[in-house]
N, C-alpha and C positions, 0 to 999 in steps of 0.2 A: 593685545589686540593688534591686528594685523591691519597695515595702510588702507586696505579696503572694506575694512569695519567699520562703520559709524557703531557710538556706544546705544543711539535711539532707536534708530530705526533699521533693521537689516536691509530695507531695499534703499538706502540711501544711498545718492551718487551726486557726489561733489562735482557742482558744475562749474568752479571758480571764483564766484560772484559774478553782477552785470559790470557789464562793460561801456554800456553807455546808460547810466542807472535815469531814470526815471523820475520826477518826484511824486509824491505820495498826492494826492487831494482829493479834496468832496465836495461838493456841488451841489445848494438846492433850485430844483425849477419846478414853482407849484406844488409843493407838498410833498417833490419827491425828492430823496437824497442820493446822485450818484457818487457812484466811491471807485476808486483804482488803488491801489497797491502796485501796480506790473513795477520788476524792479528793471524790464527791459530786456534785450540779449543778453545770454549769459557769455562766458566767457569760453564755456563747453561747445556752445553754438556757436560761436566767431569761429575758433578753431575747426569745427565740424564743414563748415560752408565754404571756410580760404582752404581745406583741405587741396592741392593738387591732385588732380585726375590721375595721373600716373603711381601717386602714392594711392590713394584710393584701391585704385587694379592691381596695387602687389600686394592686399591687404585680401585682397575679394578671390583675386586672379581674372585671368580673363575670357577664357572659352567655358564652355556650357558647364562642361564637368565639374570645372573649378569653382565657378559660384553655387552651382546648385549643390556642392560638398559643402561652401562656406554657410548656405542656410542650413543646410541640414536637411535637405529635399531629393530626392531623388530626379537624376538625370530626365528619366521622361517625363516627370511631373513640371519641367520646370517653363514656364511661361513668360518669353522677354518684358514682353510688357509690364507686367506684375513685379516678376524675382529684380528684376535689373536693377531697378530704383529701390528696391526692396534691401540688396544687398552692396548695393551704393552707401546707402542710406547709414547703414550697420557700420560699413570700414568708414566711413567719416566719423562716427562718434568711437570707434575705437583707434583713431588717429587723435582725435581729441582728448578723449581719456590718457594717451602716452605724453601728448605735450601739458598735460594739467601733472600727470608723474614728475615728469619734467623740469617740471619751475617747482615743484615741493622737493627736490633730489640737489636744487642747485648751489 
């Protein structure tokens, strides 16, 4: 099984655990039980957010052509407002996905 297999689930994507984890609790008020699990940011998402803008833009590129090839969109289909954040979005988590590589490699 290869590093980006999970034995369970094929769309599984290791986010590191949290990073500022949460605790667990439950709460009744008048007959009702609230319940949380959040384990918080993960650790895929710290990474993803502190990504630098400049690594982002070498991931993505940065003229029209080049993101709208990194979505997979066609040149004139491509909408700033929509694709931009869209394909921002993508190179931060495969900026995070390399440094989660990263610390399993070290």
């Amino acid at each position: 099984m290869s590093d980006s297999e999970h034995p369970i689930d094929a769309d599984y994507i290791d986010d590191g655990g949290p990073v500022y984890p949460m605790l667990e609790y439950s709460m009744t008020v008048t007959d009702e039980v609230f319940h949380t699990n959040s384990t918080g940011l993960t650790l895929r998402d710290h990474f993803a957010v502190n990504a630098r803008i400049g690594v982002v833009d070498s991931i993505s590129g940065t003229s029209i052509g080049d993101v709208a090839r990194f979505l997979g969109i066609k040149e004139d289909d491509y909408l700033p407002a929509v694709h931009y954040k869209m394909a921002e979005a993508k190179a931060r988590y495969i900026y995070a996905d390399a440094m989660l590589q990263a610390r399993k490699n070290k």
